[in-house]
N, C-alpha and C positions, 0 to 999 in steps of 0.2 A: 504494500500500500504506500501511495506517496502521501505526504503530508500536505495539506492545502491552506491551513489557516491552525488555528487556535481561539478559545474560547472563554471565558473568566465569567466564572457566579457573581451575580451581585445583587444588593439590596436597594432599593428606589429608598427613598423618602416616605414612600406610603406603605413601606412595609412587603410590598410584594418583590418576589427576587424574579431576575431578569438576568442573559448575558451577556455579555459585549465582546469585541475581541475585531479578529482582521479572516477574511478567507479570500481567498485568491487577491491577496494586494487590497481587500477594499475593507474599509471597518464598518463592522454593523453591529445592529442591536438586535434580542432574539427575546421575544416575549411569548408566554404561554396564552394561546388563544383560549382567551374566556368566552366567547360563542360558539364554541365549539358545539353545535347539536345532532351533527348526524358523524357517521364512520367514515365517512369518505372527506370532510374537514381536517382540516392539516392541527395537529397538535401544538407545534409552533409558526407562529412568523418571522420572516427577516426582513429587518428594516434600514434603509440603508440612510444613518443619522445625519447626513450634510443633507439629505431632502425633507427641509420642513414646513413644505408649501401644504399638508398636510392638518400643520397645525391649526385652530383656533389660532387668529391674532389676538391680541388684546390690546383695549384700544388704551393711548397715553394719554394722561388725565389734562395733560397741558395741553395738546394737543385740540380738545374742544370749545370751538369758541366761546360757548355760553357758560 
């Protein structure tokens, strides 16, 4: 087997663990799918953490004129 990446346990801030790490040169993050409801749903996802067009923005409070 070749080696492709590596992987690191970790604990969020909300108590849930998560892992992060690098595979094939990219780093990502690997979260336990909590919707998981049928057999054929994947157990984890990967997330590739420099895309975060995903997130909620939140808006700056200076930012609103009124």
């Amino acid at each position: 087997m070749d080696k492709i990446g590596a992987l690191w346990l970790k604990t969020g801030k909300d108590g849930k663990k998560f892992m992060s790490g690098v595979i094939g040169g990219k780093q990502v993050l690997v979260f336990k799918n909590e919707r998981k409801n049928a057999e054929n749903h994947p157990d984890y996802q990967v997330f590739d953490p420099g895309n975060k067009t995903d997130l909620p923005s939140k808006p700056d409070d200076e930012e609103v004129p009124f």
